[in-house]
Backbone atoms as SQL, in Angstrom:
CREATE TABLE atoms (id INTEGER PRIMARY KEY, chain TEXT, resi INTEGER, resn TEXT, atom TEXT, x REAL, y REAL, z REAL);
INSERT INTO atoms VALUES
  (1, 'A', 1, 'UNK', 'N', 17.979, 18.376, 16.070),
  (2, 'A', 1, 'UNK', 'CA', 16.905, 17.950, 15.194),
  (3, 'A', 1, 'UNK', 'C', 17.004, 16.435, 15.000),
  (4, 'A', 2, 'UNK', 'N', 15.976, 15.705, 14.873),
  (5, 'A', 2, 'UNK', 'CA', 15.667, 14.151, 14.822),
  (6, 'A', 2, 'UNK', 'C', 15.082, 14.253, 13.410),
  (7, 'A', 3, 'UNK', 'N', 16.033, 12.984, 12.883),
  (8, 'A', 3, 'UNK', 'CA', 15.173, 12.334, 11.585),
  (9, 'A', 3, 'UNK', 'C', 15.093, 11.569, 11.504),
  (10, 'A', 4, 'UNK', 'N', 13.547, 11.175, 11.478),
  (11, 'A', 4, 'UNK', 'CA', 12.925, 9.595, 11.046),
  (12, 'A', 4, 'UNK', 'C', 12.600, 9.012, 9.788),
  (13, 'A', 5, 'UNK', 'N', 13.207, 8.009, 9.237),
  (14, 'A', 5, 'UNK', 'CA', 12.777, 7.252, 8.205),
  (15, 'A', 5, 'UNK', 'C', 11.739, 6.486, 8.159),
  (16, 'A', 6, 'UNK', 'N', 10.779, 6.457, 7.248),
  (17, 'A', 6, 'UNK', 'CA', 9.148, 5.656, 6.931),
  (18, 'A', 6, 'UNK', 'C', 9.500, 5.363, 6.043),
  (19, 'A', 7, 'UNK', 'N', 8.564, 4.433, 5.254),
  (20, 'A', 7, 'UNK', 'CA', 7.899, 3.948, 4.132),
  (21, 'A', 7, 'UNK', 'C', 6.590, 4.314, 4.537),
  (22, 'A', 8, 'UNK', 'N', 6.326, 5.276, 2.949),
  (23, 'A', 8, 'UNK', 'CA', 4.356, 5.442, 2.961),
  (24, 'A', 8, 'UNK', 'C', 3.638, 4.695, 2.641),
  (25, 'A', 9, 'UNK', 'N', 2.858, 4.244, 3.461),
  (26, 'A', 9, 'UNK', 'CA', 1.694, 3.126, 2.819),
  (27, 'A', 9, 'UNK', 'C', 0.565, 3.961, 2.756),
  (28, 'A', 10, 'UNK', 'N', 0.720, 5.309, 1.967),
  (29, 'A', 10, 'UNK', 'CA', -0.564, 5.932, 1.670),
  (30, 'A', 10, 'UNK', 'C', -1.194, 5.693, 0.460),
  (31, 'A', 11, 'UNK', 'N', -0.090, 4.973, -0.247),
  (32, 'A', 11, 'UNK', 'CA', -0.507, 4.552, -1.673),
  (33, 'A', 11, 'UNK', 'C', -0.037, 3.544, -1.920),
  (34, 'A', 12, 'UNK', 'N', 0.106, 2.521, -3.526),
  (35, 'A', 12, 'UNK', 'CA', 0.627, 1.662, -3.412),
  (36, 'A', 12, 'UNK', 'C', 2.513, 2.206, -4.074),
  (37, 'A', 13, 'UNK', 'N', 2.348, 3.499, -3.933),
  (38, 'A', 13, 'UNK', 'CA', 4.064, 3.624, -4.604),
  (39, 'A', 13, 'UNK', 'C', 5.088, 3.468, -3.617),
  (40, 'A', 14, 'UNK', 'N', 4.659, 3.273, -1.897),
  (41, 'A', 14, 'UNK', 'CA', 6.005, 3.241, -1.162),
  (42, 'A', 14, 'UNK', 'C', 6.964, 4.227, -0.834),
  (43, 'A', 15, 'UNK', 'N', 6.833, 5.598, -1.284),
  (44, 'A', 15, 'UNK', 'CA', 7.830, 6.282, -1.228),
  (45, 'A', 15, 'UNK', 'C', 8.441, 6.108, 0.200),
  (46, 'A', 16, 'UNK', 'N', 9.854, 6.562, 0.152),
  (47, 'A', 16, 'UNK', 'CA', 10.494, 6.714, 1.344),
  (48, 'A', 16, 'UNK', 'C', 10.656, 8.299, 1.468),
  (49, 'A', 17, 'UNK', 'N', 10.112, 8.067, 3.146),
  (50, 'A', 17, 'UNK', 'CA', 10.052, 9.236, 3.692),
  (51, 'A', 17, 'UNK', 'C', 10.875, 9.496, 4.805),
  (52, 'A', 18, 'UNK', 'N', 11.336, 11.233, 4.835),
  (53, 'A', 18, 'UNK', 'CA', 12.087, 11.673, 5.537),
  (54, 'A', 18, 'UNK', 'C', 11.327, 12.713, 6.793),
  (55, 'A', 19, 'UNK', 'N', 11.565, 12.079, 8.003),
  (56, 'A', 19, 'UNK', 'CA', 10.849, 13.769, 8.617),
  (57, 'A', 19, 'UNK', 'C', 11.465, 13.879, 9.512),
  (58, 'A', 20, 'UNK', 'N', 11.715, 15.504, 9.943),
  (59, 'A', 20, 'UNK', 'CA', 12.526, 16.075, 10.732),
  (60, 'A', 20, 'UNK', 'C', 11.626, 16.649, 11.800),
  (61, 'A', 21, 'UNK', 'N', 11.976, 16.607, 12.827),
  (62, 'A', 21, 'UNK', 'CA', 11.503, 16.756, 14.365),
  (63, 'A', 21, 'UNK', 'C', 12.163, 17.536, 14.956),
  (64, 'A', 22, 'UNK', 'N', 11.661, 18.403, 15.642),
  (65, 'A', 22, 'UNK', 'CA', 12.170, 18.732, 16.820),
  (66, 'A', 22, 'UNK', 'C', 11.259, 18.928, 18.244),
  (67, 'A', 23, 'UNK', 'N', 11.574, 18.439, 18.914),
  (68, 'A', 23, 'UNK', 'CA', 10.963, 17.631, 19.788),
  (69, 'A', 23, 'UNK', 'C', 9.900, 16.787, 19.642),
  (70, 'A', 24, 'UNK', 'N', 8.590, 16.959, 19.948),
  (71, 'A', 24, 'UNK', 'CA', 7.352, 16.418, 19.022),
  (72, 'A', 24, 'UNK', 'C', 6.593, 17.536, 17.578),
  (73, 'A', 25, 'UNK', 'N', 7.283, 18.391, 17.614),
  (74, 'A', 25, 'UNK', 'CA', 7.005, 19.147, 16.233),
  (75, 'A', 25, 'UNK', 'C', 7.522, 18.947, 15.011),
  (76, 'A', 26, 'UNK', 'N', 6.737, 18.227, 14.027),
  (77, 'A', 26, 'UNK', 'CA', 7.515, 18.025, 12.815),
  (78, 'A', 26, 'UNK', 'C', 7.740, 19.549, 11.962),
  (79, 'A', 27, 'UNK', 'N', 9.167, 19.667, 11.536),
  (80, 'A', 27, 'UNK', 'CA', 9.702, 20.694, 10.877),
  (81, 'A', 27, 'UNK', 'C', 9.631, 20.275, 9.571),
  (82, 'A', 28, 'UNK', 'N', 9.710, 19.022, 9.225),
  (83, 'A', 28, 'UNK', 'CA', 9.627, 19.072, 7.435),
  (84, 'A', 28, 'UNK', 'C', 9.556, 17.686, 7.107),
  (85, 'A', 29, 'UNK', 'N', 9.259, 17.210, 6.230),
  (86, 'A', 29, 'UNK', 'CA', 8.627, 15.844, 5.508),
  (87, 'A', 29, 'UNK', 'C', 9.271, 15.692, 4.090),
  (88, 'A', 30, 'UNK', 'N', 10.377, 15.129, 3.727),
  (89, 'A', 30, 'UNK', 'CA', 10.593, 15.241, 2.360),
  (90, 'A', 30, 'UNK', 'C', 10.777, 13.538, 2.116),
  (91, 'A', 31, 'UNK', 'N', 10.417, 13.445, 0.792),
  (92, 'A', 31, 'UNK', 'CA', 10.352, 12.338, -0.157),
  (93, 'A', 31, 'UNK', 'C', 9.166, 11.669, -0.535),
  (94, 'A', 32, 'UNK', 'N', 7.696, 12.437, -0.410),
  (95, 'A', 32, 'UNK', 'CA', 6.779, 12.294, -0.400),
  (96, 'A', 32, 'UNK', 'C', 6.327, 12.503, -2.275),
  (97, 'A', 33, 'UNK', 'N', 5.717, 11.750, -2.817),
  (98, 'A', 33, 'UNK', 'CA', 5.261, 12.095, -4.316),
  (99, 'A', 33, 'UNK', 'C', 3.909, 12.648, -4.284),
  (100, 'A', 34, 'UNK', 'N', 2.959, 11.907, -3.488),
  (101, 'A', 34, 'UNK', 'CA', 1.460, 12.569, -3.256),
  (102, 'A', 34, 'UNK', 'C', 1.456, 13.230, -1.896),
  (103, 'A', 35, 'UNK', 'N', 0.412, 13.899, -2.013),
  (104, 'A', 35, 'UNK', 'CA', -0.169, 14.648, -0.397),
  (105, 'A', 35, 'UNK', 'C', -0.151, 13.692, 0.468),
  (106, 'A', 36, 'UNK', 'N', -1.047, 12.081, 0.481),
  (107, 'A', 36, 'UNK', 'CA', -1.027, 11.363, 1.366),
  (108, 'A', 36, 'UNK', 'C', 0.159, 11.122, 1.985),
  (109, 'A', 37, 'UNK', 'N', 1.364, 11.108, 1.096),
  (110, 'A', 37, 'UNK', 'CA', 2.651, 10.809, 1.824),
  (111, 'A', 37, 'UNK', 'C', 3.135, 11.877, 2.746),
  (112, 'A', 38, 'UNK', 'N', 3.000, 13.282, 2.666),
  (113, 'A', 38, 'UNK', 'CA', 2.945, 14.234, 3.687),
  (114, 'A', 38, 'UNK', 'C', 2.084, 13.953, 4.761),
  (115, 'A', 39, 'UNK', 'N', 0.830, 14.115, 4.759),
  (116, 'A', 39, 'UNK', 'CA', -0.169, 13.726, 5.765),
  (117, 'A', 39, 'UNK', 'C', 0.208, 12.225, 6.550),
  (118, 'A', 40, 'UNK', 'N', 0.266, 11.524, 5.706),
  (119, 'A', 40, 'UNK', 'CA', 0.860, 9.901, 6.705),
  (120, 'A', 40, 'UNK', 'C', 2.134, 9.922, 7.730),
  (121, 'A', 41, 'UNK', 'N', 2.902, 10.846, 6.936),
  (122, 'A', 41, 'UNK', 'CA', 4.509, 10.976, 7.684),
  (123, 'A', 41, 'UNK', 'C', 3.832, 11.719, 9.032),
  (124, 'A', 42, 'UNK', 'N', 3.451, 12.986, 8.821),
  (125, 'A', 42, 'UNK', 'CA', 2.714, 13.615, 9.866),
  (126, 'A', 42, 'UNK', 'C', 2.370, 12.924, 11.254),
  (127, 'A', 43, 'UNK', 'N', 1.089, 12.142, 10.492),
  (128, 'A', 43, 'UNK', 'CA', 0.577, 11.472, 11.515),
  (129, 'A', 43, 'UNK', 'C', 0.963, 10.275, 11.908),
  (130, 'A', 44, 'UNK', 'N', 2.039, 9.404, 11.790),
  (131, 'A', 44, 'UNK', 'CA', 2.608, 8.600, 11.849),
  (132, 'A', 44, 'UNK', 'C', 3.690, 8.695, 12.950),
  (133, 'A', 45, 'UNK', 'N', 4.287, 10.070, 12.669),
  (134, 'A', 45, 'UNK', 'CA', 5.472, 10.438, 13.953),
  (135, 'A', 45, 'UNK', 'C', 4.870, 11.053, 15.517),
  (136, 'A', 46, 'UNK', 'N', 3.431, 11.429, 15.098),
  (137, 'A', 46, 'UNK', 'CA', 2.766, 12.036, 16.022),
  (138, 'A', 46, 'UNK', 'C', 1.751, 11.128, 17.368),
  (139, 'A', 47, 'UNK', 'N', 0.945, 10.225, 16.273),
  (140, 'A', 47, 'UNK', 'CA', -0.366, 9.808, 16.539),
  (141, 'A', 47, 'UNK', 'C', -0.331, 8.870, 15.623),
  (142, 'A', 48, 'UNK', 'N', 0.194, 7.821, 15.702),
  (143, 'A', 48, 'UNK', 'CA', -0.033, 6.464, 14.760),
  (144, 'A', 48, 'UNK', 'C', -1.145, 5.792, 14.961),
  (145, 'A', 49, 'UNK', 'N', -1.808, 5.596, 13.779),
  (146, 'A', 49, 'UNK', 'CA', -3.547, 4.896, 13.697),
  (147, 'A', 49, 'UNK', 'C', -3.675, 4.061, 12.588),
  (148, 'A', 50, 'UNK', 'N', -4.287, 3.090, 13.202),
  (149, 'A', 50, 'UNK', 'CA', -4.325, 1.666, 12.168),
  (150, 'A', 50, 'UNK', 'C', -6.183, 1.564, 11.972),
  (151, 'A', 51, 'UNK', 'N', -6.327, 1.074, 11.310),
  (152, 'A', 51, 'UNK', 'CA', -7.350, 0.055, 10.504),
  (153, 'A', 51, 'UNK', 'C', -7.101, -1.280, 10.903),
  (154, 'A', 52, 'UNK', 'N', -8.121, -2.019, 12.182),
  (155, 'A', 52, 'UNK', 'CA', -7.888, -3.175, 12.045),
  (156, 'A', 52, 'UNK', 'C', -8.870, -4.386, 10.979),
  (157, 'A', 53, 'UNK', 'N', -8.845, -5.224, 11.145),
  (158, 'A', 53, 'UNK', 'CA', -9.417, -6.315, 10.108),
  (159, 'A', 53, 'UNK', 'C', -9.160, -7.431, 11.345),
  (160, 'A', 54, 'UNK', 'N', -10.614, -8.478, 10.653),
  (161, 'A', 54, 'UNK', 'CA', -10.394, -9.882, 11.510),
  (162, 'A', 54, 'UNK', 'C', -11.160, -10.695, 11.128),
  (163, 'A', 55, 'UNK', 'N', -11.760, -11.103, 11.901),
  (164, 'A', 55, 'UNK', 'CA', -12.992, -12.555, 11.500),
  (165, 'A', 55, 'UNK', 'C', -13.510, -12.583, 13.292),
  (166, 'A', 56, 'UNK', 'N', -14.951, -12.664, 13.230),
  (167, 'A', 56, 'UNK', 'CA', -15.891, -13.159, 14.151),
  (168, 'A', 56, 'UNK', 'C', -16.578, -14.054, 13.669),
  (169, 'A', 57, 'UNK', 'N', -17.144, -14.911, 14.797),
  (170, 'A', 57, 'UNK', 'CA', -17.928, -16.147, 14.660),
  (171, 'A', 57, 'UNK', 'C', -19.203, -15.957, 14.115),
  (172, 'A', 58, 'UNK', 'N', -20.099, -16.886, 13.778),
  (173, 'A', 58, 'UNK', 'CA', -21.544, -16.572, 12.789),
  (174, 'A', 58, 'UNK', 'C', -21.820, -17.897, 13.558),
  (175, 'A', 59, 'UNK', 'N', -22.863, -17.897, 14.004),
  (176, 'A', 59, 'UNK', 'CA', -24.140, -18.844, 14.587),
  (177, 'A', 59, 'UNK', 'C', -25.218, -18.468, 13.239),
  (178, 'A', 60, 'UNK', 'N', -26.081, -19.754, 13.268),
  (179, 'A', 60, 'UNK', 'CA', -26.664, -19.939, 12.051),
  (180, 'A', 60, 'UNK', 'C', -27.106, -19.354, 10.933),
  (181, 'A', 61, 'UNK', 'N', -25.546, -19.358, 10.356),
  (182, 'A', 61, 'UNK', 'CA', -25.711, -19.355, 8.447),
  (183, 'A', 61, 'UNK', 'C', -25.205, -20.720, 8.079),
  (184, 'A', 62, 'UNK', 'N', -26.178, -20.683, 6.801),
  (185, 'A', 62, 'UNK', 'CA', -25.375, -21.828, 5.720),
  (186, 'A', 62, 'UNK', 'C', -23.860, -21.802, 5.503),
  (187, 'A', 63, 'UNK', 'N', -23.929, -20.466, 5.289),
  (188, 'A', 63, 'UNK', 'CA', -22.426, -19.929, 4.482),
  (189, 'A', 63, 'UNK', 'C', -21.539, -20.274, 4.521),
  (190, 'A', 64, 'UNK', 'N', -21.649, -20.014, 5.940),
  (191, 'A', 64, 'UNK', 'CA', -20.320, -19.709, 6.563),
  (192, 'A', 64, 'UNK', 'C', -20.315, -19.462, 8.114),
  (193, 'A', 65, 'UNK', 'N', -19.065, -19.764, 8.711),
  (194, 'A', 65, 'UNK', 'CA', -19.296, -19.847, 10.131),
  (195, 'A', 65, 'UNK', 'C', -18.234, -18.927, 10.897),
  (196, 'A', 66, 'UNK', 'N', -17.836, -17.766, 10.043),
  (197, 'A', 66, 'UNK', 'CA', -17.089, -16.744, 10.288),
  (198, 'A', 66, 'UNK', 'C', -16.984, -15.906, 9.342),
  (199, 'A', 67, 'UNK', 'N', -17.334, -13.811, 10.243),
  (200, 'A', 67, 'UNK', 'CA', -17.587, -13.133, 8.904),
  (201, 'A', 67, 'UNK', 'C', -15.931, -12.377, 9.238),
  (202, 'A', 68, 'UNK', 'N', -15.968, -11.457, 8.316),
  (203, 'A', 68, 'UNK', 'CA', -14.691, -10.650, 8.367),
  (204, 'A', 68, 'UNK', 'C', -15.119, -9.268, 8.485),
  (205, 'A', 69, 'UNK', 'N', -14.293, -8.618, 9.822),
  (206, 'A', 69, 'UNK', 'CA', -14.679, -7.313, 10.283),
  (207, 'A', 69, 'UNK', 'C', -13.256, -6.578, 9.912),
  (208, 'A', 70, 'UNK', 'N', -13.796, -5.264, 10.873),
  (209, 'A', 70, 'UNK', 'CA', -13.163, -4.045, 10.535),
  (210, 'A', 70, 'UNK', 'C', -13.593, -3.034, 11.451),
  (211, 'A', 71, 'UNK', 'N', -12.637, -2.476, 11.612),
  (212, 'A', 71, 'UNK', 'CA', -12.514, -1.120, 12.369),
  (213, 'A', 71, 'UNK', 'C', -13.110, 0.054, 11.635),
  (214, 'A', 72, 'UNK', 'N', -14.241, 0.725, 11.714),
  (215, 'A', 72, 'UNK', 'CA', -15.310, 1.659, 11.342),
  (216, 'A', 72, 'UNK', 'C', -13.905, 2.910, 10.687),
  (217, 'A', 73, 'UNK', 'N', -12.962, 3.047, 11.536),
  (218, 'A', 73, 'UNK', 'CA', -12.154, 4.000, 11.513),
  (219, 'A', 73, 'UNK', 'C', -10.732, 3.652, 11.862),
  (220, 'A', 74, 'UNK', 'N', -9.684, 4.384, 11.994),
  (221, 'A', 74, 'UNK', 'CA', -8.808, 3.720, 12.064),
  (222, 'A', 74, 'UNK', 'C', -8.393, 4.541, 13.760),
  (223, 'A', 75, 'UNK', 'N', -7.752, 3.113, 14.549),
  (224, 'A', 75, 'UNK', 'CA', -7.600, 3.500, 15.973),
  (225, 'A', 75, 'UNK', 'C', -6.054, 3.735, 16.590),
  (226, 'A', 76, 'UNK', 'N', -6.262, 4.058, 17.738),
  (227, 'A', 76, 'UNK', 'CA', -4.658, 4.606, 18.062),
  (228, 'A', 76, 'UNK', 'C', -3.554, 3.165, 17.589),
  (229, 'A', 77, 'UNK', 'N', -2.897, 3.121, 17.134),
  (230, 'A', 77, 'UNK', 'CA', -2.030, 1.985, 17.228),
  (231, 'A', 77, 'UNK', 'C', -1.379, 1.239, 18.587),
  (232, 'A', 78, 'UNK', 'N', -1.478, 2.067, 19.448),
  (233, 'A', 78, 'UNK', 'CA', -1.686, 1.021, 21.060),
  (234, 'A', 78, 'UNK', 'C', -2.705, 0.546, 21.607),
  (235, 'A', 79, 'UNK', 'N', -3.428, 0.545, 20.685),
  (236, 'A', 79, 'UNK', 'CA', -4.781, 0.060, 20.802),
  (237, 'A', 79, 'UNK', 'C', -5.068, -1.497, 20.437),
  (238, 'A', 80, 'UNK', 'N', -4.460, -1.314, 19.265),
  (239, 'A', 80, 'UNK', 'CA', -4.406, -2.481, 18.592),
  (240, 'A', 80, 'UNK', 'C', -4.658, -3.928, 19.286),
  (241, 'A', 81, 'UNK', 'N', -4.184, -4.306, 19.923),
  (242, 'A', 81, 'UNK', 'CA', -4.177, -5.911, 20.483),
  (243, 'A', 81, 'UNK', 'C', -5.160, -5.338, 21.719),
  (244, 'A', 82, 'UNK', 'N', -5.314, -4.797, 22.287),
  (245, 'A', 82, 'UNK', 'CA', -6.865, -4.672, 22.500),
  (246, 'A', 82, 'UNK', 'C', -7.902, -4.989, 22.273),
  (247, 'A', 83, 'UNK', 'N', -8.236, -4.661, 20.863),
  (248, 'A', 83, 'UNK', 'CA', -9.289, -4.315, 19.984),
  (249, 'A', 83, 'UNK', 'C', -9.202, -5.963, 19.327),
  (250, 'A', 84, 'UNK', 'N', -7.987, -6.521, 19.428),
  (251, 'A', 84, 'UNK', 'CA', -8.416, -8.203, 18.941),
  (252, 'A', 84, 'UNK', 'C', -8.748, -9.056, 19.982),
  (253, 'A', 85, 'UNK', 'N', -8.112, -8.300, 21.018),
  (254, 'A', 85, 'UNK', 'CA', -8.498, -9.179, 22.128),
  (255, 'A', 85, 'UNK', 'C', -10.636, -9.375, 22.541),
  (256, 'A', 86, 'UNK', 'N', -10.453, -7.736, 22.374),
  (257, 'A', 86, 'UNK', 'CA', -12.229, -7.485, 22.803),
  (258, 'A', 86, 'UNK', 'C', -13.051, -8.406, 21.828),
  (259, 'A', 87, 'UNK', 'N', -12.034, -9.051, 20.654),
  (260, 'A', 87, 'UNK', 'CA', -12.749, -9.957, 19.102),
  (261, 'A', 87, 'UNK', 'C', -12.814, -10.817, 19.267),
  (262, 'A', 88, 'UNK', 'N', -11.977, -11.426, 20.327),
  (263, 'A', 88, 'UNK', 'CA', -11.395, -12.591, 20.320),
  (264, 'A', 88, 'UNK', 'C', -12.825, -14.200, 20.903),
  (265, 'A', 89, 'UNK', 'N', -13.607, -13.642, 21.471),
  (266, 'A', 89, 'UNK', 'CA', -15.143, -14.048, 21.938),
  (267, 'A', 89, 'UNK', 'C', -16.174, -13.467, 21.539),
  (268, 'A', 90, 'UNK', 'N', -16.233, -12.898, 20.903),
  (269, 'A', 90, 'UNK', 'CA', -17.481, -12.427, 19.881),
  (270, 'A', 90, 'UNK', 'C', -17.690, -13.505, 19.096),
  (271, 'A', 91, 'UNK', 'N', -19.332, -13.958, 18.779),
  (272, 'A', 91, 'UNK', 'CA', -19.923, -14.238, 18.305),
  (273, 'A', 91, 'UNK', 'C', -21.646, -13.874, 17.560),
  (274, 'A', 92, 'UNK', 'N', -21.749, -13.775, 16.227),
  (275, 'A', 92, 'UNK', 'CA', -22.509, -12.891, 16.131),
  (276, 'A', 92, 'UNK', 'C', -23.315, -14.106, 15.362),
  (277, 'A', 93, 'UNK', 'N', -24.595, -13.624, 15.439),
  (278, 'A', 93, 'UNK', 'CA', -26.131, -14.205, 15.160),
  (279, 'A', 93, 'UNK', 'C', -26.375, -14.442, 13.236),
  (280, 'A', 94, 'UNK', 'N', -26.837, -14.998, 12.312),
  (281, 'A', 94, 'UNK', 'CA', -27.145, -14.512, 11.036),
  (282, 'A', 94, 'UNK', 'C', -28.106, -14.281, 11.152),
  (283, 'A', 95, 'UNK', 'N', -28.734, -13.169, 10.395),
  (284, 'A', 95, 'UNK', 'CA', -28.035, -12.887, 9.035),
  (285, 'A', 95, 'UNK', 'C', -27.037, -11.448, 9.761),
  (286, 'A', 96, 'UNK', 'N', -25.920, -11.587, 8.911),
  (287, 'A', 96, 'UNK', 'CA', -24.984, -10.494, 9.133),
  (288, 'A', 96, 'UNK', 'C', -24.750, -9.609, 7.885),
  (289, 'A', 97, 'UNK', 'N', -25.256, -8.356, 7.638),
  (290, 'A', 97, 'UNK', 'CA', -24.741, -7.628, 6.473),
  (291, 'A', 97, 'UNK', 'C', -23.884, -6.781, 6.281),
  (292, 'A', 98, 'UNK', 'N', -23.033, -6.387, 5.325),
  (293, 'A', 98, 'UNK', 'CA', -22.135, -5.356, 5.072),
  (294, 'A', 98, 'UNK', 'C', -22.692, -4.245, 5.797),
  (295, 'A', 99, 'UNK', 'N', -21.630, -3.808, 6.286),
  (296, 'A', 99, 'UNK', 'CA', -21.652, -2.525, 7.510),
  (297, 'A', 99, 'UNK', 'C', -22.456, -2.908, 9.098),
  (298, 'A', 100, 'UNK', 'N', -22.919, -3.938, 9.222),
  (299, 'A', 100, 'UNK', 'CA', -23.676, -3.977, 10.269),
  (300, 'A', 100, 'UNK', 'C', -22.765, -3.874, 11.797),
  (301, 'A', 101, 'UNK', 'N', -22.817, -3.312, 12.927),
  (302, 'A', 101, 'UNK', 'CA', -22.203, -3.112, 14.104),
  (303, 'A', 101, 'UNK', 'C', -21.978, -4.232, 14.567),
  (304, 'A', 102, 'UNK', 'N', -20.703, -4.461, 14.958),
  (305, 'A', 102, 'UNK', 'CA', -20.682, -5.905, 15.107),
  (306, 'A', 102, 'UNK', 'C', -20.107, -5.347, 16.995),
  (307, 'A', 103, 'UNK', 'N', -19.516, -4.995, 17.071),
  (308, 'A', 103, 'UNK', 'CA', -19.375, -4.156, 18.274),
  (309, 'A', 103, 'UNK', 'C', -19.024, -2.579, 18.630),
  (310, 'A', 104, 'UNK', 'N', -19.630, -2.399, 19.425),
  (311, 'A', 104, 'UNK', 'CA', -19.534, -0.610, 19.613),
  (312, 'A', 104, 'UNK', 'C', -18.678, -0.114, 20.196),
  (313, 'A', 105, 'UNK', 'N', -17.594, 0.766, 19.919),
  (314, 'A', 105, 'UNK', 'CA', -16.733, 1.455, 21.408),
  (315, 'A', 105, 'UNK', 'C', -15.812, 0.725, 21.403),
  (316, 'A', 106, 'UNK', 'N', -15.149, 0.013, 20.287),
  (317, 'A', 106, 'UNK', 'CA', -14.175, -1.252, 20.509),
  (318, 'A', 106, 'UNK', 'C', -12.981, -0.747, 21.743),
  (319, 'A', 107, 'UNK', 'N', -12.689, -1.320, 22.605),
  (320, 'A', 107, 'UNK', 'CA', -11.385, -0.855, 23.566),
  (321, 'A', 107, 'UNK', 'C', -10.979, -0.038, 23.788),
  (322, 'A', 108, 'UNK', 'N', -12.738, 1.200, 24.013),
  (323, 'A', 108, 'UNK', 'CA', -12.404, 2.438, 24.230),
  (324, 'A', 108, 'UNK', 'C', -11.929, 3.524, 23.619),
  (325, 'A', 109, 'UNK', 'N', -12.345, 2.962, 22.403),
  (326, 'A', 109, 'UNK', 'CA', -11.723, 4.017, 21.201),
  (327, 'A', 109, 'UNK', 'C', -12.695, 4.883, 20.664),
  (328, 'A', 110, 'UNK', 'N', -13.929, 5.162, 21.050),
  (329, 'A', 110, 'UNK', 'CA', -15.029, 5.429, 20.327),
  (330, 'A', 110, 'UNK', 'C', -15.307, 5.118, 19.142),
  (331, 'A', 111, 'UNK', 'N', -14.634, 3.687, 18.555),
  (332, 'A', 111, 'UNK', 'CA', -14.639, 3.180, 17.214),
  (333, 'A', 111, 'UNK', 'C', -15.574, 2.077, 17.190),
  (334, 'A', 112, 'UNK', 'N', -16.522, 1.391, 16.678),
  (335, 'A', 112, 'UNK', 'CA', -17.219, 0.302, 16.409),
  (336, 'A', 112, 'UNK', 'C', -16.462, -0.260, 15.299),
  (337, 'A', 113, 'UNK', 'N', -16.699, -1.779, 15.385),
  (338, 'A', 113, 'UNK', 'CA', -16.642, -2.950, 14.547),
  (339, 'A', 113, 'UNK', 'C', -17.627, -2.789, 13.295),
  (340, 'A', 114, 'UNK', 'N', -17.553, -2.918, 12.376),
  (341, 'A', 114, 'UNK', 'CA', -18.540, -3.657, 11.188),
  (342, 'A', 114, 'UNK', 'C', -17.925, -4.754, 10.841),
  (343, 'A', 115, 'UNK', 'N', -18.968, -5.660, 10.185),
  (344, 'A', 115, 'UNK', 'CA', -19.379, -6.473, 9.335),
  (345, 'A', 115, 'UNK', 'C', -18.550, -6.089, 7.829),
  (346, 'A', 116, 'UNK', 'N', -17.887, -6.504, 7.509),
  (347, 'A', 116, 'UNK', 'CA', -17.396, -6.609, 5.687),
  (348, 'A', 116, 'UNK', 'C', -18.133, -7.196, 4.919),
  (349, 'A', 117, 'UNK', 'N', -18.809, -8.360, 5.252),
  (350, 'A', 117, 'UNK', 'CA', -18.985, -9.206, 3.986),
  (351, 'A', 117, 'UNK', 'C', -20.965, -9.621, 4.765),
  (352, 'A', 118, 'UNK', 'N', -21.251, -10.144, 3.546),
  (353, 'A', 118, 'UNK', 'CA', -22.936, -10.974, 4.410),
  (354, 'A', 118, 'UNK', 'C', -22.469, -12.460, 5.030),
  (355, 'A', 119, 'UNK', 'N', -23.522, -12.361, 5.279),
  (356, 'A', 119, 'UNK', 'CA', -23.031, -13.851, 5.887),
  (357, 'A', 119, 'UNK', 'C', -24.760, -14.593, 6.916);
């Protein structure tokens, strides 16, 4: 049996978590205070998935000349530098509003980009 140590970032309490494996089957999860800390340990030893965040370019606003995005959903975690890379030349038009698609399908994830903020 394998045991892995986490910290939950399902909340802001941190608990430390314990989970026991055997092979890729988790057998048990202890040190969890909420559900999220079960469910995170879970999927964390299994299938790790992030939420990314960033900034793309803005062609004519007053505002501002960069909005701040986000990952619609959260994507495989080997995904990750991918998904900044596919950001990394984007430039988007104003007006830009909260939630708007800023790109679709980011790096093959079936995840789109939004828009966070107006701009």
């Amino acid at each position: 049996m394998i045991k892995k140590e986490l910290t939950c970032i399902g909340c802001p309490m941190g608990c430390p978590l314990t989970v026991e494996m055997e092979g890729s089957e988790v057998k048990s999860v202890a040190g969890f205070t909420c559900k999220r800390g079960d469910v995170y340990a879970r999927k964390e030893v299994t299938n790790p998935t992030r939420i990314v965040t960033s900034t793309v370019r803005v062609t004519g606003s007053s505002m501002t000349h960069m909005v701040s995005v986000k990952t619609k959903e959260d994507i495989p975690k080997d995904k990750i530098f991918a998904c900044v890379e596919a950001l990394k030349n984007i430039t988007v038009a104003a007006p830009v509003h909260i939630g708007d698609v800023i790109l679709t399908d980011v790096a093959g994830t079936g995840v789109d980009i939004i828009a966070t903020r107006n701009a």
